[in-house]
MDAnalysis code that builds the backbone (N, CA, C; Angstrom):
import MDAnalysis as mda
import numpy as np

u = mda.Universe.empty(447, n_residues=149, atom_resindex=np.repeat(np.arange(149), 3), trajectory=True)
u.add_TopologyAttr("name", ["N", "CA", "C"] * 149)
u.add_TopologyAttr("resid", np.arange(1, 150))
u.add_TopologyAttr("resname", ["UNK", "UNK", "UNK", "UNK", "UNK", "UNK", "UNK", "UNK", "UNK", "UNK", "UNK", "UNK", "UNK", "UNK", "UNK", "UNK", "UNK", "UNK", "UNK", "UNK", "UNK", "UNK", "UNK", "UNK", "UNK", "UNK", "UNK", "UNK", "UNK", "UNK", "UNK", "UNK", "UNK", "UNK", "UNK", "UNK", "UNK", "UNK", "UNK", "UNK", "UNK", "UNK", "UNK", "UNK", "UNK", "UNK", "UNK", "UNK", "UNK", "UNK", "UNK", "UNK", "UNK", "UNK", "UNK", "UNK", "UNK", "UNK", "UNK", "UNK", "UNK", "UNK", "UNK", "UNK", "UNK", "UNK", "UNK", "UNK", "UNK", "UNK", "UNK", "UNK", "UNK", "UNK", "UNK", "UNK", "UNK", "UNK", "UNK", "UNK", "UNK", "UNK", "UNK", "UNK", "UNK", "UNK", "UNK", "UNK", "UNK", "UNK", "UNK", "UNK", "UNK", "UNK", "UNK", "UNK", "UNK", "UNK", "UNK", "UNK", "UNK", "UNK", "UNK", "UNK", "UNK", "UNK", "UNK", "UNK", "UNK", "UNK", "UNK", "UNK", "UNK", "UNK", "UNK", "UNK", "UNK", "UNK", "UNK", "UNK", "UNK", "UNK", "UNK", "UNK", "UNK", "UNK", "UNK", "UNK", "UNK", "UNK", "UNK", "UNK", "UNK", "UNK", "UNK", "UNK", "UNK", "UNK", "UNK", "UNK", "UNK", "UNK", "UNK", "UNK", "UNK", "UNK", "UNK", "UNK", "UNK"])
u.atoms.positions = np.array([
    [12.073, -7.372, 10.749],
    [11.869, -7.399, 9.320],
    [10.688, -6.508, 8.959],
    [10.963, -5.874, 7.790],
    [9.913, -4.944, 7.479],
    [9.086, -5.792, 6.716],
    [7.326, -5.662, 7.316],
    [6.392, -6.413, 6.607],
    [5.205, -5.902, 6.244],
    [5.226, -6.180, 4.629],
    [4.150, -5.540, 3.828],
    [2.986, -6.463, 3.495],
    [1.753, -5.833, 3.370],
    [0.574, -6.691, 2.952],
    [0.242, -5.836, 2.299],
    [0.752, -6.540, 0.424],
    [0.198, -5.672, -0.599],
    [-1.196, -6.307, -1.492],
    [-2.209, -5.409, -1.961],
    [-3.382, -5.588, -2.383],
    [-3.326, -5.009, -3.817],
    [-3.876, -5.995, -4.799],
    [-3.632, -5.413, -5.906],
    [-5.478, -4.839, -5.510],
    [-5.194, -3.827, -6.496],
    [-6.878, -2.895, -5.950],
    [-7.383, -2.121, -7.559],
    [-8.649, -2.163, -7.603],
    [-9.235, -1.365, -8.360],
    [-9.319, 0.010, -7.914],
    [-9.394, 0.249, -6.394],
    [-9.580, 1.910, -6.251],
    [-8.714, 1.662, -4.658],
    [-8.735, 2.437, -3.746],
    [-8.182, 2.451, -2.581],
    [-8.267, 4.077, -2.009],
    [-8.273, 4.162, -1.017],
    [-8.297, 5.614, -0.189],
    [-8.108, 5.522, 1.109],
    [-6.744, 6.382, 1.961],
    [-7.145, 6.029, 2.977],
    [-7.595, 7.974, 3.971],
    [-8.154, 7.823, 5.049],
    [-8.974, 9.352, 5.666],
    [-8.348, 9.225, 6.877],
    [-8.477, 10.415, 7.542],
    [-7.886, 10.814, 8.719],
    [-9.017, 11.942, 8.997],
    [-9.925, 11.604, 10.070],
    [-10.665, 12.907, 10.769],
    [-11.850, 12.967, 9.673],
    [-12.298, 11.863, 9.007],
    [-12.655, 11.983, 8.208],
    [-12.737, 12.478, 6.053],
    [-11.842, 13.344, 6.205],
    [-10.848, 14.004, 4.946],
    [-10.116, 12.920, 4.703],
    [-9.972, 12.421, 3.761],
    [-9.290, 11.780, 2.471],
    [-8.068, 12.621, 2.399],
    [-6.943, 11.894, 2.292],
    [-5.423, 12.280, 2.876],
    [-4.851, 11.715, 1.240],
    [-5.435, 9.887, 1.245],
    [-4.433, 9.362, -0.208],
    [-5.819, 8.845, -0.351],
    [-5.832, 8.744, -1.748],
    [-6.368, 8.310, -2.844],
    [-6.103, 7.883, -3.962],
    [-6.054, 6.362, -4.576],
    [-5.452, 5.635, -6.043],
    [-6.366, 4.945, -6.475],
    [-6.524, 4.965, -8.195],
    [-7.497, 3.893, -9.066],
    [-6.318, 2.729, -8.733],
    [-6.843, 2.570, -10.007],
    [-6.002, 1.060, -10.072],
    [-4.575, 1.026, -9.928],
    [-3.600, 0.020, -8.800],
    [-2.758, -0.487, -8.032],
    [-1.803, -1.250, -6.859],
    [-1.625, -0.440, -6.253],
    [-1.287, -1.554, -5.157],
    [-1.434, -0.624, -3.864],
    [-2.190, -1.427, -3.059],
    [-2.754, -0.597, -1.615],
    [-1.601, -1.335, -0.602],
    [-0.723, -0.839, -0.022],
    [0.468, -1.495, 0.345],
    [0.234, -1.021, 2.474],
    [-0.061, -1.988, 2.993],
    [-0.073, -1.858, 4.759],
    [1.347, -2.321, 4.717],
    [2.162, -1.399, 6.182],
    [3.242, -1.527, 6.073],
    [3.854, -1.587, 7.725],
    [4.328, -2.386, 8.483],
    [4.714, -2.451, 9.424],
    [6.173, -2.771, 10.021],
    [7.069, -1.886, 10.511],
    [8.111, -1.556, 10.713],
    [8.423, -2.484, 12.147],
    [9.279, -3.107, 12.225],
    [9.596, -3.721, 13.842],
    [10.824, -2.662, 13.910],
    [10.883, -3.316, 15.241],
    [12.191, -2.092, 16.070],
    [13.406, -2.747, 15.864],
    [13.858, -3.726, 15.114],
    [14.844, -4.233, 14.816],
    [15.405, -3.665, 13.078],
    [14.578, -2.966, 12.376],
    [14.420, -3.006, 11.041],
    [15.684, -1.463, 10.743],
    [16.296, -1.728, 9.764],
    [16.922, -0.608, 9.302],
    [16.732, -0.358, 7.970],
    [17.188, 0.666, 7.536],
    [16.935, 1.210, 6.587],
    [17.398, 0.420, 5.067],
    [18.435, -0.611, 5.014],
    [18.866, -1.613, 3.884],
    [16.986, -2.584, 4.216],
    [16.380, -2.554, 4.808],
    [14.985, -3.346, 5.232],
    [13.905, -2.810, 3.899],
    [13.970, -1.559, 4.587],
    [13.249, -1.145, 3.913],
    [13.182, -0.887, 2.498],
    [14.279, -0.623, 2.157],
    [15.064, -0.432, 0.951],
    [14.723, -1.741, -0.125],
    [14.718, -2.998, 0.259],
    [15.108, -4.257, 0.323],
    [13.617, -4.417, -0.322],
    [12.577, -4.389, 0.732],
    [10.990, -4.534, 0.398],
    [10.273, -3.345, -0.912],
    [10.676, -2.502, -0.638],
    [10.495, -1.196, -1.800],
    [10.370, -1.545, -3.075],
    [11.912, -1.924, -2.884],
    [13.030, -2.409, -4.555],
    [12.164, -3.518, -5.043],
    [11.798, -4.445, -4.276],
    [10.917, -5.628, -4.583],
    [9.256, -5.667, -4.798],
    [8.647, -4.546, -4.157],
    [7.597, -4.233, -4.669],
    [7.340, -3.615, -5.934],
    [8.347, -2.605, -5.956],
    [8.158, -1.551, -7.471],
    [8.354, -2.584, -8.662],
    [9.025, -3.366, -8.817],
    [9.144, -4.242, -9.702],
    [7.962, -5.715, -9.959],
    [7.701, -6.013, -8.795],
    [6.658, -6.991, -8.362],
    [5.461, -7.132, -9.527],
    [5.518, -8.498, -10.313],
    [4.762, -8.319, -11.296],
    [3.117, -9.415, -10.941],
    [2.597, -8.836, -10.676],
    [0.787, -9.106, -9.622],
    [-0.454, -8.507, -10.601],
    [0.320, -7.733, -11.758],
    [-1.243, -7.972, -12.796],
    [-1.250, -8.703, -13.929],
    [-2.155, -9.098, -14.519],
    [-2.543, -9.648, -15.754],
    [-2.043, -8.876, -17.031],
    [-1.398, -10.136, -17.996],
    [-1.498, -9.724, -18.853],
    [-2.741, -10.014, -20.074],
    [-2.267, -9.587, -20.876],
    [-3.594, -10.066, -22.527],
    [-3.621, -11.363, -22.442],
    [-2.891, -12.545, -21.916],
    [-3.296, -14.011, -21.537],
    [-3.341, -14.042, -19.996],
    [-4.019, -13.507, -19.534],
    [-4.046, -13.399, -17.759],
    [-3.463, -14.316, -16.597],
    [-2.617, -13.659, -17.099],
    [-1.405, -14.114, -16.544],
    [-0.707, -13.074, -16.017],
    [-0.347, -13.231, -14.623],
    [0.788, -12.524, -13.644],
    [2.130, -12.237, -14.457],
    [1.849, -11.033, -15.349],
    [3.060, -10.793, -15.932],
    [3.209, -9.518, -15.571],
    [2.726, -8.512, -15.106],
    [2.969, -7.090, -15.261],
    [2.478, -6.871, -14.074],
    [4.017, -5.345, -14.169],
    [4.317, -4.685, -12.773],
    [3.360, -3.398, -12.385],
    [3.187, -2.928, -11.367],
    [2.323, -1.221, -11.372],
    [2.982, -0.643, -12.272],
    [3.951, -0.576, -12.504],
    [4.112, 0.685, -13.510],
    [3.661, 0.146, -14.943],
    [3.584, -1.195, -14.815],
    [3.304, -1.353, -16.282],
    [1.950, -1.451, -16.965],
    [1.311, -1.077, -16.075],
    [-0.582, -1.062, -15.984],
    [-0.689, 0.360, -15.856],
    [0.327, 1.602, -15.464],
    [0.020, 2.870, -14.887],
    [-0.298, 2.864, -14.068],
    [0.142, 1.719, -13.140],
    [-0.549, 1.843, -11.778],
    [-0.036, 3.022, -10.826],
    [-0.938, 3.362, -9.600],
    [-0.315, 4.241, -7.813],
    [-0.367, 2.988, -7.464],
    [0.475, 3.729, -6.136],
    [0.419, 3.136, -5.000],
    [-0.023, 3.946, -3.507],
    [-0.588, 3.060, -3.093],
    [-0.922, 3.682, -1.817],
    [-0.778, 2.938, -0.379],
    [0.470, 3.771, -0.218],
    [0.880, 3.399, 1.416],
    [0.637, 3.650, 2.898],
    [-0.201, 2.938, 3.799],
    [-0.440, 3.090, 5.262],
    [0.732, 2.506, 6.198],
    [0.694, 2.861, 6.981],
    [1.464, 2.371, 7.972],
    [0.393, 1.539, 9.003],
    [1.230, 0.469, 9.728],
    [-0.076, -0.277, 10.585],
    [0.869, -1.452, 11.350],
    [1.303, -0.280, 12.553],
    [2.095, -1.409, 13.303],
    [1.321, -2.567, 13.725],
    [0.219, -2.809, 13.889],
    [-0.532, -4.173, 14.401],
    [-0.195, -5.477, 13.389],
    [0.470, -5.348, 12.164],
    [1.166, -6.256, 11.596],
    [2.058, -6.835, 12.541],
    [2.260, -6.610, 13.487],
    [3.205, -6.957, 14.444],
    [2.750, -7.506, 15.835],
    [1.168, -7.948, 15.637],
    [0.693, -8.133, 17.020],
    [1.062, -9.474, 16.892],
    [1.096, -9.909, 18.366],
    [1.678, -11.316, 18.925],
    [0.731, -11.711, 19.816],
    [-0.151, -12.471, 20.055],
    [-1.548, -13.258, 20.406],
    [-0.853, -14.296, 21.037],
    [0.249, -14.565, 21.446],
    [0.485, -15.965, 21.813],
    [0.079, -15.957, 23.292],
    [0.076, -15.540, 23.723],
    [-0.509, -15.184, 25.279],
    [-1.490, -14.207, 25.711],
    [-2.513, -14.880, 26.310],
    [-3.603, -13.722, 26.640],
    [-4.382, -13.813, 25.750],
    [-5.435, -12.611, 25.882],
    [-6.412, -12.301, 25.137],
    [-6.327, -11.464, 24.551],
    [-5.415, -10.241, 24.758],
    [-4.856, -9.074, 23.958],
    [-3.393, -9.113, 23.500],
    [-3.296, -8.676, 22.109],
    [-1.935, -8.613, 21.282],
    [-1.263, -7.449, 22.014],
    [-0.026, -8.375, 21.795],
    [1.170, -7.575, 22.326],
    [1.331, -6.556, 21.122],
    [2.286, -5.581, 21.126],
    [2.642, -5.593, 19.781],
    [4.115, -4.531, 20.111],
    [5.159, -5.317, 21.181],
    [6.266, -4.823, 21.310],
    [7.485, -4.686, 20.482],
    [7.158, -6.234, 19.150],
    [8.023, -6.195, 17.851],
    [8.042, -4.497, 17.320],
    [6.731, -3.783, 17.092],
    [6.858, -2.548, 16.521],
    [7.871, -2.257, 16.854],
    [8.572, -1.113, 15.672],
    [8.981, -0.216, 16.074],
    [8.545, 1.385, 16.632],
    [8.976, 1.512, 17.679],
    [8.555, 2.939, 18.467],
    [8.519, 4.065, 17.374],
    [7.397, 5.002, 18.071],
    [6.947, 5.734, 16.598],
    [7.801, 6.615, 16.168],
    [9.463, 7.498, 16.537],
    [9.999, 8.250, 16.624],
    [10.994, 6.858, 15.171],
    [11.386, 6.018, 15.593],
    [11.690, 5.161, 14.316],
    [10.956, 4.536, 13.382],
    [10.053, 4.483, 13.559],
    [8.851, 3.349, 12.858],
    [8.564, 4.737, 11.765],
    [8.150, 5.711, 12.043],
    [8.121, 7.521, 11.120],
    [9.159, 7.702, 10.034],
    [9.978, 7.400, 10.512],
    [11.401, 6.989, 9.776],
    [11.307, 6.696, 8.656],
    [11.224, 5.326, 9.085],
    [11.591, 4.349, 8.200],
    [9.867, 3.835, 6.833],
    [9.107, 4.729, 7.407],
    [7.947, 4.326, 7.124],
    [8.037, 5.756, 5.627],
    [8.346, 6.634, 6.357],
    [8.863, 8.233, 5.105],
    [9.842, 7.562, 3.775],
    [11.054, 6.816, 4.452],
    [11.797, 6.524, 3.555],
    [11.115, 5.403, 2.603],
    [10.312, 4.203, 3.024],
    [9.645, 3.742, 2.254],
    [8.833, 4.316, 1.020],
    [8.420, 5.176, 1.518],
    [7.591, 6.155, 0.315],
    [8.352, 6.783, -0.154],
    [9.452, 7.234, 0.171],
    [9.791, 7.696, -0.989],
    [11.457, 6.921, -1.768],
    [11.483, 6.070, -1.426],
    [12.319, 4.900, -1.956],
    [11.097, 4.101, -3.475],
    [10.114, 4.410, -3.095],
    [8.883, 3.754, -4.093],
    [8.816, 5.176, -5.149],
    [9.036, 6.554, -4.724],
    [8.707, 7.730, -5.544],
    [10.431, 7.326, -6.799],
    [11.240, 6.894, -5.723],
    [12.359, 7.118, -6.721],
    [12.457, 6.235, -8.161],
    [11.480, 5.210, -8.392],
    [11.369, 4.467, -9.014],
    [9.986, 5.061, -9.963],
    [9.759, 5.847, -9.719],
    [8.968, 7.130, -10.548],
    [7.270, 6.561, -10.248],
    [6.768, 6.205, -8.904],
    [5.551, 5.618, -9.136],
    [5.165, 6.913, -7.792],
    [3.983, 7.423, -8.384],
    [3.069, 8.083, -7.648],
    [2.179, 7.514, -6.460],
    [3.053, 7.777, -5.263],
    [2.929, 7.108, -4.135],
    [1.663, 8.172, -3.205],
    [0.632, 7.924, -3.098],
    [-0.055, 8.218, -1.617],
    [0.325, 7.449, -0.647],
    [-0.213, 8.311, 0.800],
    [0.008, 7.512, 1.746],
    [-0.961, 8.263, 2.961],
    [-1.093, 7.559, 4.076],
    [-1.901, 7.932, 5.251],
    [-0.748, 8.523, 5.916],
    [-1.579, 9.011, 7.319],
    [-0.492, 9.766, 8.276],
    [-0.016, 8.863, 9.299],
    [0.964, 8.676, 9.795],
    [1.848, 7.660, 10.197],
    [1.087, 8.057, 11.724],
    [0.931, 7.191, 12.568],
    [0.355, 7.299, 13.696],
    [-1.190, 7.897, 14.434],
    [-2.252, 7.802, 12.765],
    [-2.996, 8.358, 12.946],
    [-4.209, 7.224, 12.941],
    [-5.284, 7.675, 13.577],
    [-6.072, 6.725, 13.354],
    [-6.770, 6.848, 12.125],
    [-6.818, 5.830, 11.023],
    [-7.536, 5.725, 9.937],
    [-8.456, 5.368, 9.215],
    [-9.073, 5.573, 8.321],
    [-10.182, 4.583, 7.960],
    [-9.663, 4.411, 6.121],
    [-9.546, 3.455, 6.065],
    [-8.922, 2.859, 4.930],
    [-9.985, 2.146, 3.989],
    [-10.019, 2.328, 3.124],
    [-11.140, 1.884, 1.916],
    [-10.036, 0.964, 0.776],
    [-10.190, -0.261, 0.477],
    [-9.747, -1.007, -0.349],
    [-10.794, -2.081, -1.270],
    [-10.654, -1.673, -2.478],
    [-11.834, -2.809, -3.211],
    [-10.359, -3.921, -4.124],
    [-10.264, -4.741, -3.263],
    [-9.122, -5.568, -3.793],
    [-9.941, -6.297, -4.933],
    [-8.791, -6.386, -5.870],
    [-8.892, -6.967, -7.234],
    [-8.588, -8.306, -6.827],
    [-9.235, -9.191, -7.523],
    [-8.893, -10.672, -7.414],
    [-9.554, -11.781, -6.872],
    [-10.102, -11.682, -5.758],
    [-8.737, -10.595, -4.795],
    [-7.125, -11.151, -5.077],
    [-6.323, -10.321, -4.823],
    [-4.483, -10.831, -5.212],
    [-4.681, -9.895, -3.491],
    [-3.795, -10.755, -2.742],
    [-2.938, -10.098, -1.380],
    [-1.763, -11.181, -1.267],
    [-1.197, -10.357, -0.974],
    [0.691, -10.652, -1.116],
    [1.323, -10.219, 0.050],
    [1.829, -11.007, 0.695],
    [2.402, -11.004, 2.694],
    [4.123, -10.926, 1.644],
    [5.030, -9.577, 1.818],
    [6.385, -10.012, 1.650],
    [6.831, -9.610, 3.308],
    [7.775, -10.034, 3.485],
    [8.614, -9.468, 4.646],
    [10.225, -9.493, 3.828],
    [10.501, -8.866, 4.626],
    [12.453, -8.182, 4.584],
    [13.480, -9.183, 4.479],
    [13.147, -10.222, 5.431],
    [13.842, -11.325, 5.829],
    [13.404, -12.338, 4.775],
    [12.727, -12.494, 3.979],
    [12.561, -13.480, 3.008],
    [13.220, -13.100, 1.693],
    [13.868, -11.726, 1.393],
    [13.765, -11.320, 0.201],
    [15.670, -11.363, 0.355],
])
């Protein structure tokens, strides 16, 4: 199941090598982890349900409104360790991932399954090491997975 940990955020950025790659004010900072079981109706599935996903305030603050309806970005990382498994040992497994030749995949089509819904998507580089900056609003963090939706 494809599993997202979305952050509603006042600013977000994520760097590679230091250089700033994505950068968004206010929206949704979206970590995204692909298992090796996941296909592309997965991803599709979590996308469709985020772009619509209503996680800001309205004029009675209240969870009524979606990113697009604030003008929100989005900004997407990839981060197979959503997938680590601790049940044994002292170090996480993390064989659920999917291998990076699919996990690239399916992680591209995510972003731009979110562009088709007209929202200005950043994102980090898929297999890179990162340093990610998030000033979560709320804080609001939101665990969806594939299999629940």
């Amino acid at each position: 199941m494809v599993r997202v940990v979305a952050q509603l955020v006042r600013t977000a950025s994520v760097a590679v090598d230091g250089t700033v790659v994505g950068a968004i004010d206010r929206g949704l900072a979206l970590l995204v982890g692909i298992e090796e079981a996941d296909e592309a109706a997965d991803v599709d599935r979590v996308a469709d349900k985020i772009a619509v996903l209503r996680v800001f305030e309205d004029q009675d603050g209240k969870m009524n409104l979606s990113t697009s309806e604030i003008g929100g970005a989005m900004l997407v990382v990839s981060q197979f360790t959503l997938y680590a498994d601790v049940r044994k040992g002292r170090r996480p497994s993390f064989i659920r991932a999917a291998r990076p030749e699919k996990g690239s995949l399916l992680y591209e089509r995510f972003i731009e399954r979110l562009r088709t819904h007209g929202y200005d998507v950043m994102h980090g580089v898929f297999g890179a090491s990162m340093m990610v900056a998030i000033e979560n609003d709320g804080p609001v963090t939101i665990i969806l997975d594939s299999a629940d939706l």
